[in-house]
C-alpha positions in Angstrom: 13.3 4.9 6.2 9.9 3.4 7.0 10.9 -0.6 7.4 14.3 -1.9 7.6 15.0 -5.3 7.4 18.7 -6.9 8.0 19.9 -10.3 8.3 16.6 -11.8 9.0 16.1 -15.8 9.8 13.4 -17.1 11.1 14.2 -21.0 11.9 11.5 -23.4 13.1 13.4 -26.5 14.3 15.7 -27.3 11.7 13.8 -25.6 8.8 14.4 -22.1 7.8 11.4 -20.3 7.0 13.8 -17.2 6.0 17.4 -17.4 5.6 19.5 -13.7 5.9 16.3 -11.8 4.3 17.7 -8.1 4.6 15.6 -5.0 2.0 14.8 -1.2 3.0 11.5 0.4 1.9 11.4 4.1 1.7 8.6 6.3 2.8 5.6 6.8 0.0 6.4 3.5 -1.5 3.8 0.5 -2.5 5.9 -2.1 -3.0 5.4 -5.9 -4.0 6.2 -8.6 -1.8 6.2 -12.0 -4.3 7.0 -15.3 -3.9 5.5 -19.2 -4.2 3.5 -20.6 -1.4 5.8 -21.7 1.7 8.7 -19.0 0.6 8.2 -16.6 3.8 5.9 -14.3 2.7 3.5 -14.1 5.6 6.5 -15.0 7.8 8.4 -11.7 7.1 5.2 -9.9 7.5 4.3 -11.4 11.1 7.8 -10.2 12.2 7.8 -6.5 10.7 4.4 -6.4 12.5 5.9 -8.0 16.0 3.8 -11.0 15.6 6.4 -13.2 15.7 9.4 -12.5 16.4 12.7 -13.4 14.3 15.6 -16.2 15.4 18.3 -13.7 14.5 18.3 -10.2 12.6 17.0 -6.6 13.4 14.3 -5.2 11.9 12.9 -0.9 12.3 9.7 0.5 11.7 10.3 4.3 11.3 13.2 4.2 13.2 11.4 1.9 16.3 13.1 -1.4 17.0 10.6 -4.4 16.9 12.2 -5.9 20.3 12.9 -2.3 22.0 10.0 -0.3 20.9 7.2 -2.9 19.7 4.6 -1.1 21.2 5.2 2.3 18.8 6.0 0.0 15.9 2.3 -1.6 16.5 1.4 2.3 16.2 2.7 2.6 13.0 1.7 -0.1 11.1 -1.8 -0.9 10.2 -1.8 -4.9 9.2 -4.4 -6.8 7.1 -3.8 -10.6 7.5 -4.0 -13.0 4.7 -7.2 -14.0 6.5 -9.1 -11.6 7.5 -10.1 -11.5 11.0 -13.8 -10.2 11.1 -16.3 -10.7 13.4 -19.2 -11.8 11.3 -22.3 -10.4 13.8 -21.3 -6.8 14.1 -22.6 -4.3 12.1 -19.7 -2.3 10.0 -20.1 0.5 12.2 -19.8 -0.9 15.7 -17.0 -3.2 14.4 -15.4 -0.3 13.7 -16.1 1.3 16.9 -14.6 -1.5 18.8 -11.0 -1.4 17.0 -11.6 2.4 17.4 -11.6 2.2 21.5 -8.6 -0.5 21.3 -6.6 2.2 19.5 -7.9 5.2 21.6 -9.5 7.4 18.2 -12.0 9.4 18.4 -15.5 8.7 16.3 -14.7 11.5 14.1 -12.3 9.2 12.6 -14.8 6.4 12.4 -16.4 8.2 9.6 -13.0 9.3 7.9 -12.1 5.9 7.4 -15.6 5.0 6.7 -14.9 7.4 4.1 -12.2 7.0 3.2 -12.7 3.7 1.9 -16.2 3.4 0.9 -18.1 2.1 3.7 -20.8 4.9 3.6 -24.2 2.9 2.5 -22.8 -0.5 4.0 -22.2 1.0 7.6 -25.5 -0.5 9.1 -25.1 -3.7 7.9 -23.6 -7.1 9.6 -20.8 -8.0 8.5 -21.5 -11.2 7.7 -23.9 -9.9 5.0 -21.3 -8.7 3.6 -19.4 -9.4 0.0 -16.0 -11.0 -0.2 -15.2 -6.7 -1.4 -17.0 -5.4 1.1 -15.5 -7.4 4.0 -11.5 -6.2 2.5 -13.1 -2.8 2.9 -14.2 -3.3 6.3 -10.6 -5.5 7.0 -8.7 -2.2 5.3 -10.7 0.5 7.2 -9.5 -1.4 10.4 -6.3 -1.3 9.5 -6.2 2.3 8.6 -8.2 3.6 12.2 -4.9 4.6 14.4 -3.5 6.5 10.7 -0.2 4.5 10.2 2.5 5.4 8.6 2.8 2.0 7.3 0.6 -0.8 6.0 1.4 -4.2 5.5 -1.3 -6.0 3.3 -1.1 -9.8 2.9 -2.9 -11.1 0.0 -5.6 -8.1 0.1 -7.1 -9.2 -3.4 -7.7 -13.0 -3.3 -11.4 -13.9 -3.9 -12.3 -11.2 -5.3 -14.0 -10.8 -8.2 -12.9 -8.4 -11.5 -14.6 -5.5 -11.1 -14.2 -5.9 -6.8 -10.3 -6.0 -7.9 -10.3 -3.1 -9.7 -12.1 -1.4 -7.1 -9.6 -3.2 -3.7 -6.7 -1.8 -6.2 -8.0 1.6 -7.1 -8.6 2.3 -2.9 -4.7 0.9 -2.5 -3.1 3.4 -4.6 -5.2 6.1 -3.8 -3.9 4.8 0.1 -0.4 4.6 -1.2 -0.4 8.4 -1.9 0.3 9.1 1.9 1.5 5.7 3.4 4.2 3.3 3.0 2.4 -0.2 1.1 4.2 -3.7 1.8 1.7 -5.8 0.0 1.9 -9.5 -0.9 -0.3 -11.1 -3.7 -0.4 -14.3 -6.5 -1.8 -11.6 -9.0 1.1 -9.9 -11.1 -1.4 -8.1 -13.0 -2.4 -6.1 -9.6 1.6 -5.6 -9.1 2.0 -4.3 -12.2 -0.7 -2.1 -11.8 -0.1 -0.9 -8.1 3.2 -1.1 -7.1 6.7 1.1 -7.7 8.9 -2.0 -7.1 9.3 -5.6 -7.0 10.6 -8.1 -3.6 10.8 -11.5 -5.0 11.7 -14.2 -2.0 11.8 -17.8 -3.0 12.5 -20.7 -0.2 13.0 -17.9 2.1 15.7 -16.1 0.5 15.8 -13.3 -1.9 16.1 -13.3 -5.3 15.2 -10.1 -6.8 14.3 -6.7 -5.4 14.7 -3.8 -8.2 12.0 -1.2 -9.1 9.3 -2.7 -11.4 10.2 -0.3 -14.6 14.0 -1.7 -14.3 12.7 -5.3 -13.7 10.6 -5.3 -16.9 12.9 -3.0 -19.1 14.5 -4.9 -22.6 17.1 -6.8 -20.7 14.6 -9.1 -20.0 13.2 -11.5 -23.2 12.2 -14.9 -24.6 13.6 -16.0 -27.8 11.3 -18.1 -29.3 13.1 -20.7 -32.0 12.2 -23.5 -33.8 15.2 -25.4 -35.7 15.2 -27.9 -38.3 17.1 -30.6 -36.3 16.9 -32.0 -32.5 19.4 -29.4 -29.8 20.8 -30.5 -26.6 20.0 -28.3 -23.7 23.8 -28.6 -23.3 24.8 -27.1 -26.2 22.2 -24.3 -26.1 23.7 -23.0 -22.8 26.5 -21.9 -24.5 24.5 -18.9 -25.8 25.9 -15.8 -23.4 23.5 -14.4 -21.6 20.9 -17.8 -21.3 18.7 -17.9 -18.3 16.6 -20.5 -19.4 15.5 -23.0 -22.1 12.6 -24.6 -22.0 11.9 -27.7 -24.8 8.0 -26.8 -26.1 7.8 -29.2 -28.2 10.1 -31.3 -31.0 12.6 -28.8 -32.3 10.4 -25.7 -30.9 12.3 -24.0 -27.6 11.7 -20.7 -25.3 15.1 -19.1 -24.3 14.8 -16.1 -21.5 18.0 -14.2 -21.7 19.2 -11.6 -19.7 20.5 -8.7 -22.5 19.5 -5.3 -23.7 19.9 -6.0 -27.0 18.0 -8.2 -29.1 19.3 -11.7 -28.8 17.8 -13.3 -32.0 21.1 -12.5 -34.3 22.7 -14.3 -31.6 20.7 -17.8 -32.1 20.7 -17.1 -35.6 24.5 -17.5 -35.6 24.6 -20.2 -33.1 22.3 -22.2 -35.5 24.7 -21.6 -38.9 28.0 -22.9 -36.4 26.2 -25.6 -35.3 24.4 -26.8 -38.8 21.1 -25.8 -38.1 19.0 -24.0 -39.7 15.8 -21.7 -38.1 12.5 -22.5 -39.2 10.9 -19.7 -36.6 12.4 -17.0 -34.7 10.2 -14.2 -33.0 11.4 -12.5 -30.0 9.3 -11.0 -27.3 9.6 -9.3 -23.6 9.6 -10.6 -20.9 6.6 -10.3 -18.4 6.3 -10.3 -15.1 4.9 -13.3 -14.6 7.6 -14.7 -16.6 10.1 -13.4 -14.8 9.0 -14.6 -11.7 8.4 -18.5 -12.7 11.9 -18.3 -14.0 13.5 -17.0 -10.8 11.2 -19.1 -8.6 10.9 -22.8 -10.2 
């Protein structure tokens, strides 16, 4: 088990940034970390890295305790901030150097990670003359110098333009091959495209954590109707299996159920018991994105 996380709370005062957070994330896995701003994202990924530490809970890093052992679970975890920490007058190459002496590698890893993540005709260059792409790469290779067994990424792809984001993910999953990936991010296209499961947390507490296939699978969908005569929100919860329904406009209304099988016979029924007749009714998937506004607002 490369992190486990039980019973977490982080309290600051009387506010709860995280309230009982508990997940496990196998070894090889890139997973997802989601959630609106202020839900205790960053938070959970200061404490996993020892940053901070929690008000109650335990939480291991390949097997090391973050109280007992923080010093080897600093060894196994390579940790890219939100913002990232450069120091804007070194060259890529001597920045590189300097986190390499900190962590006691040799130069011969220097160029690996140099490599590794693309460095190779930006290594003479200051930092500071760097693209927003560039500087993730630099901000990544650091991370990545001691070879942990774990990376926690916070927000590794925000600024960054398309074709920068294309190449930030391609580098994560090739990373992802050998290392354990927390990553958190606003983007759900990069999560669809990166990770093997889904952690949503939403006012510090979590509401979803299921592999990303499962999370987008049929059960999910929006029923999209339009009747003939005004509904009450009241009566349309009576529908089995409603999440949500959202009013679009007049008579027009987006229902999210939860059900494998395809709801739209359902509101077709519900509209001939109740004297109504349907003027549209289309039925679609639900996405991602979707999924997480309805979990999260």
């Amino acid at each position: 088990m490369s992190i486990h996380v039980e019973n977490v709370t982080k309290s600051y005062g009387s506010q709860k940034a995280l309230n009982e957070v508990s997940f496990k994330i196998d070894s090889g896995e890139i997973v997802g970390f989601l959630g609106p701003n202020g839900a205790g994202k960053s938070t959970m990924m200061k404490i996993i890295t020892t940053y901070i530490d929690p008000s109650v809970g335990a939480v291991r890093v390949n097997g090391f305790d973050i109280f007992k052992n923080d010093i080897e679970v600093k060894r196994s975890v390579g940790y890219l901030p939100e913002h990232n920490p450069l120091y804007l007058d070194f060259y890529v190459r001597e920045y590189l150097s300097f986190h390499a002496d900190i962590h006691g590698v040799g130069k011969q890893r220097i160029e690996e990670v140099i490599e590794l993540v693309g460095l190779q005709d930006i290594k003479g260059k200051k930092i500071g003359q760097l693209s927003k792409g560039y500087r993730q790469r630099v901000g990544l290779a650091a991370a990545l110098l001691h070879d942990p067994e774990v990376l926690i990424l916070d927000e590794p792809t925000t600024g960054l333009d398309p074709n920068q984001l294309m190449d930030i993910r391609d580098l994560i999953k090739n990373i992802g091959k050998s290392k354990t990936i927390l990553l958190s991010t606003h983007i759900m296209q990069e999560v669809e495209a990166m990770c093997d499961r889904v952690i949503i947390i939403d006012k510090g507490s979590i509401v979803a954590d299921e592999k990303l296939s499962d999370l987008l699978t049929d059960k999910h969908q929006v029923v999209q109707v339009e009747f003939d005569l005004r509904v009450e929100e009241q009566l349309l919860k009576k529908l089995p299996g409603l999440l949500e329904a959202t009013n679009i406009t007049g008579n027009f209304w987006n229902l999210v159920f939860e059900a494998e099988e395809d709801m739209r016979a359902e509101v077709f029924d519900f509209a001939i018991k109740n004297g109504l007749r349907t003027l549209q009714l289309n039925r679609r998937i639900i996405s991602l994105e979707s999924l997480f506004h309805n979990l999260t607002n």
